[in-house]
N, C-alpha and C positions, 0 to 999 in steps of 0.2 A: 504493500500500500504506500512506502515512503516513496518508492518509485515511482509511484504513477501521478504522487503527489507531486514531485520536482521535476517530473516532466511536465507536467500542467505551469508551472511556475515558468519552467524554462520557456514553454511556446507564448506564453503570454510578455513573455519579455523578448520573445522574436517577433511579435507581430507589433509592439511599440517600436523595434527596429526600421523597420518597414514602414510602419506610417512617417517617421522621421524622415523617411529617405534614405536613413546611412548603408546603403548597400548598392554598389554597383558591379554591373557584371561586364566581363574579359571576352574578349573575343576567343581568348583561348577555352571559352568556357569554366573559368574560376569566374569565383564573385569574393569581392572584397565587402568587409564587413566592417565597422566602424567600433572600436572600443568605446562603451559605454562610461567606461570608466577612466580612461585615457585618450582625450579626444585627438591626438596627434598621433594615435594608434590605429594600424588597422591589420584587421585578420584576413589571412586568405582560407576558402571554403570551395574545397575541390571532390569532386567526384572519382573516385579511388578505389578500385576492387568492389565495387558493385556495392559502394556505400560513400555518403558524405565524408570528407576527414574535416578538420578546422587547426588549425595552429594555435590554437590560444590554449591556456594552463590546462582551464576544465578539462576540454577533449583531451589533451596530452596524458592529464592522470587519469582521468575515469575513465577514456576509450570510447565515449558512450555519447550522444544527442548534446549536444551545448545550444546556446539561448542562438549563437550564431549561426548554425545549421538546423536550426528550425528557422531564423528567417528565412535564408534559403527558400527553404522547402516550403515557406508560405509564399514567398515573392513570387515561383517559379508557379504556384498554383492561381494566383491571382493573375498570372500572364498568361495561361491558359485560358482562362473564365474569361476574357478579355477575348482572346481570339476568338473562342467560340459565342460571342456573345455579337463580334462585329461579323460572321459569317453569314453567307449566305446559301441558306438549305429551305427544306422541301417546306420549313415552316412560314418562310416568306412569300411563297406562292400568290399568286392574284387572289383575294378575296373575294372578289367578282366570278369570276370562270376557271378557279382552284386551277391553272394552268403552272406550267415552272419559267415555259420557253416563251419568247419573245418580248423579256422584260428587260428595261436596261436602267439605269440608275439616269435620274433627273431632279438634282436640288439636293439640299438639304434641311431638315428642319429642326429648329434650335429652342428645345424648352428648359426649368432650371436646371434638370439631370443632367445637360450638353448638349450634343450634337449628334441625332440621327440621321440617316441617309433613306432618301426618297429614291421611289423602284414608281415607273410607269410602263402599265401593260400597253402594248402596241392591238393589241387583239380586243378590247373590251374598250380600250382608252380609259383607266381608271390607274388613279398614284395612289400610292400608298408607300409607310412607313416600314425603314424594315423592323419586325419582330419575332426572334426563333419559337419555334415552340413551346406550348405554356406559358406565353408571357401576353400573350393576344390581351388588347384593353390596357396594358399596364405602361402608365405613365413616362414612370424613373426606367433609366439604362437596364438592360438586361442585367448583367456582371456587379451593379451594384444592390440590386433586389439578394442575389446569389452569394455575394461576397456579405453580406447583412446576416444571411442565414447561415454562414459559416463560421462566423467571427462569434454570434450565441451561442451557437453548442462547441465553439473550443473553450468559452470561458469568459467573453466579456460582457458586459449588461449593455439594456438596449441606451442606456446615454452615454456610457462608452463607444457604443458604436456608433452613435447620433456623432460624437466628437472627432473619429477616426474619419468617417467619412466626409466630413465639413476640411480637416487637415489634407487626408490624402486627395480626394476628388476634389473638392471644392464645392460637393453638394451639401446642401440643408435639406430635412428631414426631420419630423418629428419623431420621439421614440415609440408614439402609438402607433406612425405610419409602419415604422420596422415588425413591430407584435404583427399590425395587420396584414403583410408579408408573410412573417412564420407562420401565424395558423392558417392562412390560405394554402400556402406549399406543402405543408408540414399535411394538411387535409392533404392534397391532391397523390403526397408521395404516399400515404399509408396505408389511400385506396389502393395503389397501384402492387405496393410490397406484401398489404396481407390478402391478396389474392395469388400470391405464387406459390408454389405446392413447394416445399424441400425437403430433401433427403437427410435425415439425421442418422448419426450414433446410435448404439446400445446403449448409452449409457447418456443419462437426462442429470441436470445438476438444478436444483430449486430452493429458493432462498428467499427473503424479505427484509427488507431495510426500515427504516423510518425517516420522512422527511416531511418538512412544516409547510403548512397552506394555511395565512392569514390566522395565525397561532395556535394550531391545530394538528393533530402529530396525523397521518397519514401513514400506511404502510403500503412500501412498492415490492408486489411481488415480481420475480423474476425466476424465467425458465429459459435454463442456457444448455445448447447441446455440449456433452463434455470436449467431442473430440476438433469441432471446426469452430468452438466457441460461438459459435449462432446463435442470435439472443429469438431467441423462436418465439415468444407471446410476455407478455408482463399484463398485469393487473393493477389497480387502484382500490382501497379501500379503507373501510375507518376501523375494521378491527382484523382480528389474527384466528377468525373462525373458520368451520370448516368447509361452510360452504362458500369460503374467498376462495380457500386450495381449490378445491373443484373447479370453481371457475378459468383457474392460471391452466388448470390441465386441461380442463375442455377447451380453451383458445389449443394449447400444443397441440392436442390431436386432430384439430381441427384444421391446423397449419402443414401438419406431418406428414409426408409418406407412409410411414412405420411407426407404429409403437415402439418405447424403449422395452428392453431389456431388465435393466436397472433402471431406477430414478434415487438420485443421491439427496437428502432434505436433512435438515437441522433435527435437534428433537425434538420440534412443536409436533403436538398429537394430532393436531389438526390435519395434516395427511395422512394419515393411518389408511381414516375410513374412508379419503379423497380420494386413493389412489386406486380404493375396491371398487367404489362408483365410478369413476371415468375411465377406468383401462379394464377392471374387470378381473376373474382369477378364474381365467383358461387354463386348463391342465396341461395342455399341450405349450401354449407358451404362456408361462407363466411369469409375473413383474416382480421381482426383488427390488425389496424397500431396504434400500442402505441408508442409517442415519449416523453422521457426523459426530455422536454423542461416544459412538465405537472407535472413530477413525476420524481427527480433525481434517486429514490431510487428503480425505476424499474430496471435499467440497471446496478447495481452497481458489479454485479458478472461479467460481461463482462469488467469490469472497473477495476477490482483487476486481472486477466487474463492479461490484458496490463500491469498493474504496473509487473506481473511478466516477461514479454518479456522484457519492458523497466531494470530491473533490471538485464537479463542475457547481454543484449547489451551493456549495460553502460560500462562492462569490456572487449569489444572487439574496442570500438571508431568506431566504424560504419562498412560496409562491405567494400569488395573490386568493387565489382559491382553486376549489379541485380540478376545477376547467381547465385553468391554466397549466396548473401539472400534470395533467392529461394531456395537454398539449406540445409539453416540453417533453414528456416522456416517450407519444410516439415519435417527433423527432427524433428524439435521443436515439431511439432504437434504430431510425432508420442511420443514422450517421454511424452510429457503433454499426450495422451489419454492414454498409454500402460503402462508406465513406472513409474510417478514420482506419489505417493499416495498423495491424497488428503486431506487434515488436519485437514477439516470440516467434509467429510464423511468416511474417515479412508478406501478408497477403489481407483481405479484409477476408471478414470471415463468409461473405456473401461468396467469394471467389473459391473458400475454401471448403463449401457447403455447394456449392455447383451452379448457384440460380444468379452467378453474374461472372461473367468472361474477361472483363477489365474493372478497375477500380474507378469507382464514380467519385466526380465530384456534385457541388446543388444542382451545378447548370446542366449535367450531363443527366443526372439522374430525375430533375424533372422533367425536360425533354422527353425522359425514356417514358414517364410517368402519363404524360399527357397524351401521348400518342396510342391507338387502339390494339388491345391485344384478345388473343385467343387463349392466355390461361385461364386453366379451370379452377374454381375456389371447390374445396370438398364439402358437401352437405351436411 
């Protein structure tokens, strides 16, 4: 857990790099990094046997993530969200006669978020604005709706981010506009996520935390597969009984290919008779209930999952109400499976669980999210 905490610390002090400016990149492909601490210092941040290196003290002793290779790694993701955000794909299409061909670029148009570029169809005669997919109607720039929703779930609050983006873009925005962002996206991604069937483990890991909603203690349960860490279903509730268990199970089986094998839980009793009722006790394949109370070190991957919610939360002071943490949590989830790479298996767990082929980032992932698909959700 101390690691996941100073990693949290570290990217938050990489992405203050970054709205500064202090990083610039080499043709040779190094990026120079700017000592925080020595401003006539700067670090070089090179890509090295299929890993960031950095020259500064930290990385030299610890081997491991410093504040300066997570800018990096943020600058180089914000220049992505950028490209993909000024492209031009299938989602710019004429709104008029859904065509791709015969559109060429004429004007541009300039509201607070900057400068759009105008596309006029030769076939209908109608202009229009470019906007990738899922962004249809939406104001502000593409990459900064995207870059908004990325900067919350690594760790900083929405007048933090009201602040970064007045520094780095030059946009204003209020912090209710950025909320009204996340729960629209955060809706649109978790239609699209918990409609995908996935393949789990033998082996299921289930847990509960507590965390505050307008001073009110809340409990989040969570079911994570053991082996590809897949955060497969989580629950909300106001107590630790048994028909919350059931419900976190009937979301997993719901989501699942396969029943587990085992499911590993704490020693709340409260899954005992959850796990008789939702998965049932077939002779033929029957579910062993492993509890933690035998073996702490069954459950320990479920346990460092929480230390990383508890570490994003810490810098928000709890929510406003249970909507609201309903709302940051299916986020959450979806950034934990889609988004945020895993540090032990150098892959997300969406990748490692089979139901995504590359690592998403907002803009990629809503994109995927808005556009029509043929999965099946299970009954």
């Amino acid at each position: 857990m101390a690691n996941t905490h100073q990693d949290g610390k570290k990217e938050s002090k990489g992405i203050r790099i970054v709205e500064k400016g202090d990083i610039k990149k080499q043709n040779n492909g190094c990026f120079h990094v700017k000592s925080q601490s020595n401003l006539n210092t700067w670090y070089d941040v090179i890509w090295k046997k299929n890993r960031w290196s950095c020259n500064c003290m930290d990385y030299q002793k610890h081997r491991d993530r410093c504040k300066h290779v997570f800018a990096v790694v943020y600058f180089l993701m914000i220049e992505r969200m950028k490209l993909k955000s000024e492209s031009f794909d299938e989602g710019n299409r004429c709104p008029l006669c859904k065509q791709t061909t015969n559109i060429i670029k004429r004007g541009i148009r300039i509201n607070r978020s900057g400068v759009l570029q105008r596309y006029y169809c030769k076939l209908c005669q109608r202009r229009f604005s470019e906007r990738p997919v899922g962004f249809e109607g939406m104001k502000n720039r593409t990459d900064i709706i995207a870059t908004s929703l990325d900067l919350y779930y690594r760790g900083l609050s929405l007048r933090q981010i009201v602040e970064h983006l007045e520094m780095a873009y030059k946009v204003s925005v209020s912090h209710s506009t950025i909320y009204h962002w996340i729960k629209k996206y955060v809706q649109m991604v978790s239609d699209y996520t918990q409609g995908l069937m996935i393949n789990t483990s033998e082996r299921w890991l289930a847990d509960e935390t507590v965390v505050m909603a307008n001073g009110r203690h809340l409990v989040l349960w969570s079911l994570l597969d053991s082996e590809t860490r897949f955060l497969i279903a989580t629950h909300i509730s106001q107590r630790r009984g048994e028909e919350d268990a059931s419900l976190l199970l009937h979301k997993g089986m719901n989501a699942s290919e396969e029943q587990p094998l085992e499911i590993v839980t704490d020693g709340l009793g409260s899954y005992h008779n959850a796990i008789k009722k939702e998965i049932g006790t077939n002779p033929e394949k029957p579910v062993i209930h492993l509890q933690t109370s035998l073996s702490k070190s069954w459950n320990n991957k479920i346990e460092r999952f929480n230390g990383t919610i508890k570490s994003r939360t810490k810098t928000m002071a709890g929510f406003f109400s249970e909507a609201s943490t309903a709302t940051f949590v299916a986020g959450f989830k979806a950034y934990y499976n889609f988004i945020r790479f895993h540090q032990k298996l150098k892959k997300t767990p969406a990748m490692m669980n089979g139901v995504a082929d590359q690592k998403y980032d907002w803009m990629s992932l809503i994109k995927k999210s808005a556009k029509p698909t043929n999965h099946k959700k299970k009954e």
